[in-house]
DSSP file (Angstrom, degrees, kcal/mol; ACC not computed):
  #  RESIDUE AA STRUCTURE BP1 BP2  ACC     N-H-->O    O-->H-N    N-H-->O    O-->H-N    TCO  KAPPA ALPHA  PHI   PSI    X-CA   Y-CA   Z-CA
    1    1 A X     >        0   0    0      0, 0.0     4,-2.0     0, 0.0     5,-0.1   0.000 360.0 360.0 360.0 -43.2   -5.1   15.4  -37.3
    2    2 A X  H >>  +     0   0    0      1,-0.2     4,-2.0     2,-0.2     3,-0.5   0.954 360.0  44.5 -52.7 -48.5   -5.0   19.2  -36.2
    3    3 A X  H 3> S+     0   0    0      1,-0.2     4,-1.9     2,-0.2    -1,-0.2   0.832 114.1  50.2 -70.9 -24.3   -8.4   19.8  -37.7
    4    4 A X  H 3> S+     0   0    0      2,-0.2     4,-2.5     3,-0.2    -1,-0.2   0.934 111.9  50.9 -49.6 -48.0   -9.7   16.5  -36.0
    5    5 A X  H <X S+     0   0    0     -4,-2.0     4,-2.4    -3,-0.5    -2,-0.2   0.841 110.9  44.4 -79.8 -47.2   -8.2   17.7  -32.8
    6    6 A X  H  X S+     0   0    0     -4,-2.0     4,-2.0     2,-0.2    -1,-0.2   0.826 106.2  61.2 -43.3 -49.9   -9.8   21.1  -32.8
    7    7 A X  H ><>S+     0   0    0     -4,-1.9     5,-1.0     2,-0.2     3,-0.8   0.996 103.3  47.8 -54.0 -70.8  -13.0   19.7  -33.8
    8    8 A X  I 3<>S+     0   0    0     -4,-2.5     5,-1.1     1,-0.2     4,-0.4   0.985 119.8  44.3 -53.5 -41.8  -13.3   17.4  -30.4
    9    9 A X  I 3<5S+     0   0    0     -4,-2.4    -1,-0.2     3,-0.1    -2,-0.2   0.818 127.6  24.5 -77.2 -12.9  -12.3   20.8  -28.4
   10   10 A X  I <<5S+     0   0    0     -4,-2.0     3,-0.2    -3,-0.8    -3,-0.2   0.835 137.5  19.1-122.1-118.6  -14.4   23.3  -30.1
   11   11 A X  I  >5S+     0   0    0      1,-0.2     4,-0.7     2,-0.2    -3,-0.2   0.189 115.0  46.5   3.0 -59.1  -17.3   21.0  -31.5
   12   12 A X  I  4<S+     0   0    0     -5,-1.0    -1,-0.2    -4,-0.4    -4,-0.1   0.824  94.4  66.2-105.4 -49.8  -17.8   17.7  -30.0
   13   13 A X  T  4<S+     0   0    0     -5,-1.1    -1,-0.2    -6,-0.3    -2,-0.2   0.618 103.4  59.2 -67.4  -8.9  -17.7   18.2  -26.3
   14   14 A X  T  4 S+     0   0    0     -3,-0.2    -1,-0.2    -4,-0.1    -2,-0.2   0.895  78.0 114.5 -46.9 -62.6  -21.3   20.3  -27.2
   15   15 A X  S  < S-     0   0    0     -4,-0.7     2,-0.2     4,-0.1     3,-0.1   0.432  82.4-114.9 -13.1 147.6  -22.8   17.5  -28.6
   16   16 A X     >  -     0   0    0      1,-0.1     4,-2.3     4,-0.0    -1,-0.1  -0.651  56.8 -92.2 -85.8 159.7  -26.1   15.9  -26.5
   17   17 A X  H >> S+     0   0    0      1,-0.2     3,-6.3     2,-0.2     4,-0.7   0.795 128.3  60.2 -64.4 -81.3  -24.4   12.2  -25.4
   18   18 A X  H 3> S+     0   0    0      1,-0.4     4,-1.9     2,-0.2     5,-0.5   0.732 113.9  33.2 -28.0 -71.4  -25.8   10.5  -28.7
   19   19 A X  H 3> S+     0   0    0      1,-0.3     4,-0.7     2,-0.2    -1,-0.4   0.803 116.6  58.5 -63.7 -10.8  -23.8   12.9  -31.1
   20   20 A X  H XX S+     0   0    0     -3,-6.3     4,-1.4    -4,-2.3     3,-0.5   0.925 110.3  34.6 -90.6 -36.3  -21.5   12.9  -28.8
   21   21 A X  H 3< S+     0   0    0     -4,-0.7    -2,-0.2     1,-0.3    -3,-0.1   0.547 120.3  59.0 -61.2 -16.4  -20.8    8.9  -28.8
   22   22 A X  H >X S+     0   0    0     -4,-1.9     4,-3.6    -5,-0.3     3,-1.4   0.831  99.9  48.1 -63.6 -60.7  -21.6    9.2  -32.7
   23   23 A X  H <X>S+     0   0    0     -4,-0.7     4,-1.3    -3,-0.5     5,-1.1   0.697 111.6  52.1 -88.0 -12.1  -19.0   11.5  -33.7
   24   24 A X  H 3<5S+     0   0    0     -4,-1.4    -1,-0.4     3,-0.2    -3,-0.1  -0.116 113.0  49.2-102.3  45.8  -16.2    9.3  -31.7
   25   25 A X  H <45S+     0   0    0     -3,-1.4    -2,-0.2    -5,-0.1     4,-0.2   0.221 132.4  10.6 -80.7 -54.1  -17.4    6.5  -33.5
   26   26 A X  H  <5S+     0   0    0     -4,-3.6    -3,-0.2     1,-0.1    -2,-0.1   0.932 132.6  34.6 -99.9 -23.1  -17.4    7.9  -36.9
   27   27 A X  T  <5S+     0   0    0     -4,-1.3    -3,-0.2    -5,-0.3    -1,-0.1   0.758 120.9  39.6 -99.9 -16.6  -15.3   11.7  -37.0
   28   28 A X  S >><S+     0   0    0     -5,-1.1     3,-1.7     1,-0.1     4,-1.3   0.511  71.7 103.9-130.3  14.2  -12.5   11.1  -34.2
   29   29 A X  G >4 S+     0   0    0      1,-0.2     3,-2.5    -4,-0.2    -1,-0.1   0.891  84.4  60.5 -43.0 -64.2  -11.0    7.2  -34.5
   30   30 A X  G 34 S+     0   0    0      1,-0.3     6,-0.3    -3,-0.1    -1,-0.2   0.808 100.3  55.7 -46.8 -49.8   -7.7    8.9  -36.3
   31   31 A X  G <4>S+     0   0    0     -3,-1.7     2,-1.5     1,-0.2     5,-0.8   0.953  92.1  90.6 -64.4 -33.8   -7.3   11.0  -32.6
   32   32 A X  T <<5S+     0   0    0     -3,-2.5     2,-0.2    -4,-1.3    -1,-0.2  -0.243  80.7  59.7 -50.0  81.0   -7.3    7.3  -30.9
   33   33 A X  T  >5S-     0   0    0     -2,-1.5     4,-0.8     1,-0.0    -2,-0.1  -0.615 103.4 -75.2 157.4 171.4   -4.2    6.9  -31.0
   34   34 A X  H  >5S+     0   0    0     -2,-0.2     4,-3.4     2,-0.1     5,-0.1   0.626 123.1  45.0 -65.3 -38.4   -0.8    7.8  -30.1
   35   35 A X  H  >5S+     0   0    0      3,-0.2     4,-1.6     2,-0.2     5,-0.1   0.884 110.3  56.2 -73.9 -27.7   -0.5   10.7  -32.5
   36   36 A X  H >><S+     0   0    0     -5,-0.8     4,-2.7    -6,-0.3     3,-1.2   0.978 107.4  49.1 -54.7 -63.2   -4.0   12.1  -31.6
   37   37 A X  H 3X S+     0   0    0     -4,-0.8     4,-9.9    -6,-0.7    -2,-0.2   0.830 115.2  42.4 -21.9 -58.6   -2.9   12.1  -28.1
   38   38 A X  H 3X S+     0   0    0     -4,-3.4     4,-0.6     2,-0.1    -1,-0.2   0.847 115.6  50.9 -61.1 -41.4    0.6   14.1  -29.2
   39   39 A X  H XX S+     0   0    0     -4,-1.6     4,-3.1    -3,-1.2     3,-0.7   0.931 116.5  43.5-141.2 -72.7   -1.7   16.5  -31.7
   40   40 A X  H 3X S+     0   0    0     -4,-2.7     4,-4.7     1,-0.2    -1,-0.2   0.899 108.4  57.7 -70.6 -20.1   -4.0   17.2  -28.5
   41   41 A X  H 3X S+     0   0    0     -4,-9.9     4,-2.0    -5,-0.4    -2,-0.2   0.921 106.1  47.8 -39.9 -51.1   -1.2   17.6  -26.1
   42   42 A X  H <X S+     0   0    0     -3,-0.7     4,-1.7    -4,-0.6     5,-0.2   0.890 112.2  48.9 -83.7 -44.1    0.3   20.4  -28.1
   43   43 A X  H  X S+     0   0    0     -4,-3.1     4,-4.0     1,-0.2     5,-0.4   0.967 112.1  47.9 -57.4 -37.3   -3.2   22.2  -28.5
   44   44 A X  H  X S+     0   0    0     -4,-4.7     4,-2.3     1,-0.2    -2,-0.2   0.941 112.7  50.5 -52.2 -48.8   -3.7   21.8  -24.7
   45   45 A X  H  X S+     0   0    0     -4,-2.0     4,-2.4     2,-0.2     5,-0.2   0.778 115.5  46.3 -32.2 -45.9    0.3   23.4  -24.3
   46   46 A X  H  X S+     0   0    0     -4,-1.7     4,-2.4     2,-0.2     5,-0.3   0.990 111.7  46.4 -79.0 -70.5   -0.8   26.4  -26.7
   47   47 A X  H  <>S+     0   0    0     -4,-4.0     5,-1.9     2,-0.2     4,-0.4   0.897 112.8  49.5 -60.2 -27.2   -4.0   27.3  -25.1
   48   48 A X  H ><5S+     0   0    0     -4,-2.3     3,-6.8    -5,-0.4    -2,-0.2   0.934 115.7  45.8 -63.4 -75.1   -2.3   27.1  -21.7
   49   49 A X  H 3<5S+     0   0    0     -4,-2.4    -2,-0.2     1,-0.2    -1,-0.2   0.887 111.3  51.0 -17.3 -51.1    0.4   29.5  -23.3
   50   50 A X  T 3<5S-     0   0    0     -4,-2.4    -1,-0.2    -5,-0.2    -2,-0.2   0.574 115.3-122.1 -80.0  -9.3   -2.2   31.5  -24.7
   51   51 A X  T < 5 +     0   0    0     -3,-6.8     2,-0.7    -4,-0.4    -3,-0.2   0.753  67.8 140.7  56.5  22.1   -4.1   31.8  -21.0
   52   52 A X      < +     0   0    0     -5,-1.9    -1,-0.2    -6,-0.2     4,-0.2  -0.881  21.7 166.7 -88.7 126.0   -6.9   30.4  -22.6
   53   53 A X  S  > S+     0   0    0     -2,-0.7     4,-4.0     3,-0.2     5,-0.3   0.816  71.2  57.8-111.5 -48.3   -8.1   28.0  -19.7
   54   54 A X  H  > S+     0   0    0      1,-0.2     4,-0.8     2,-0.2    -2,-0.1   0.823 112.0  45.3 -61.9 -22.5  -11.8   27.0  -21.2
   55   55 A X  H  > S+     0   0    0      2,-0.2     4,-5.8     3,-0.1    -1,-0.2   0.808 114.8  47.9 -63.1 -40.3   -9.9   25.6  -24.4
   56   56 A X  H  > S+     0   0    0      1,-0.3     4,-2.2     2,-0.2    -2,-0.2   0.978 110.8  52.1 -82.3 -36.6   -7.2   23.7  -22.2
   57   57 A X  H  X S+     0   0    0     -4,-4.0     4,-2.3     2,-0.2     5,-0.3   0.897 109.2  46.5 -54.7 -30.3   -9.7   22.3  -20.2
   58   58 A X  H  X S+     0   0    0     -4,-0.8     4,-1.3    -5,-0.3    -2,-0.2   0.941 110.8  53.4 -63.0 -48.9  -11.5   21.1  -23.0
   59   59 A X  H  X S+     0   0    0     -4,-5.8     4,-3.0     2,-0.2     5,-0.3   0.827 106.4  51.5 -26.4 -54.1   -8.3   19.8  -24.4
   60   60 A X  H  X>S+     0   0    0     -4,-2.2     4,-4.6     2,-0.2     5,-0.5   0.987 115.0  48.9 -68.2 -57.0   -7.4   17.7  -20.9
   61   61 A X  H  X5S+     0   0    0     -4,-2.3     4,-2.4     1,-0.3    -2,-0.2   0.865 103.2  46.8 -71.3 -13.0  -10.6   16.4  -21.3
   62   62 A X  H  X5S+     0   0    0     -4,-1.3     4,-1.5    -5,-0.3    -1,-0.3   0.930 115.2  58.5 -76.1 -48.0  -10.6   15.3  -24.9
   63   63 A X  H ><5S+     0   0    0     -4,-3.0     3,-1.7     2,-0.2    -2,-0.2   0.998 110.8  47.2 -42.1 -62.7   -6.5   13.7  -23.3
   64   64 A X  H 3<5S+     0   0    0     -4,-4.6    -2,-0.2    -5,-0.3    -1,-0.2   0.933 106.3  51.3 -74.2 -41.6   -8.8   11.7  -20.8
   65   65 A X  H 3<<       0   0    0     -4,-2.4    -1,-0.3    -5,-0.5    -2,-0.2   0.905 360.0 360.0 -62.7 -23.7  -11.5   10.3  -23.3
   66   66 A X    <<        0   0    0     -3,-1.7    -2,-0.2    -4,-1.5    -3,-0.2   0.594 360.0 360.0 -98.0 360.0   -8.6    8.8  -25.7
C-alpha cells in the first residue's frame, strides 16, 4: 500500500489525463479504499511534519480523488 501510495504522489499526478485515468484503473484500485485513504493520510501527516508542502499537496489531492 505504502509503495502504491507514494507512486500516486510522486508519479501519477505527472501523467497526461490518459495515463493518468489508466494508472487509476489498473496501478491504484488497492488505494480505493479505506486503508488507501489511512496509508495516504499518514504520508500527507509526514510531509507536513517534514515542511514538505509540494508533497502534502500532492497527497491532499491524491485524499480528494479516492
Amino acid at each position: 500500500m505504502g509503495v502504491l501510495a507514494e507512486y500516486a504522489i510522486n508519479q501519477v499526478l505527472h501523467f497526461s489525463h490518459n495515463d493518468f485515468l489508466m494508472a487509476m484503473r489498473a496501478d491504484l484500485t488497492p488505494l480505493l479504499g479505506n486503508t488507501g485513504l489511512w496509508v495516504v493520510r499518514n504520508y500527507r501527516v509526514r510531509y507536513a511534519e517534514e515542511g514538505d508542502d509540494d508533497k502534502k499537496k500532492r497527497a491532499m489531492v491524491v485524499l480528494e480523488i479516492i
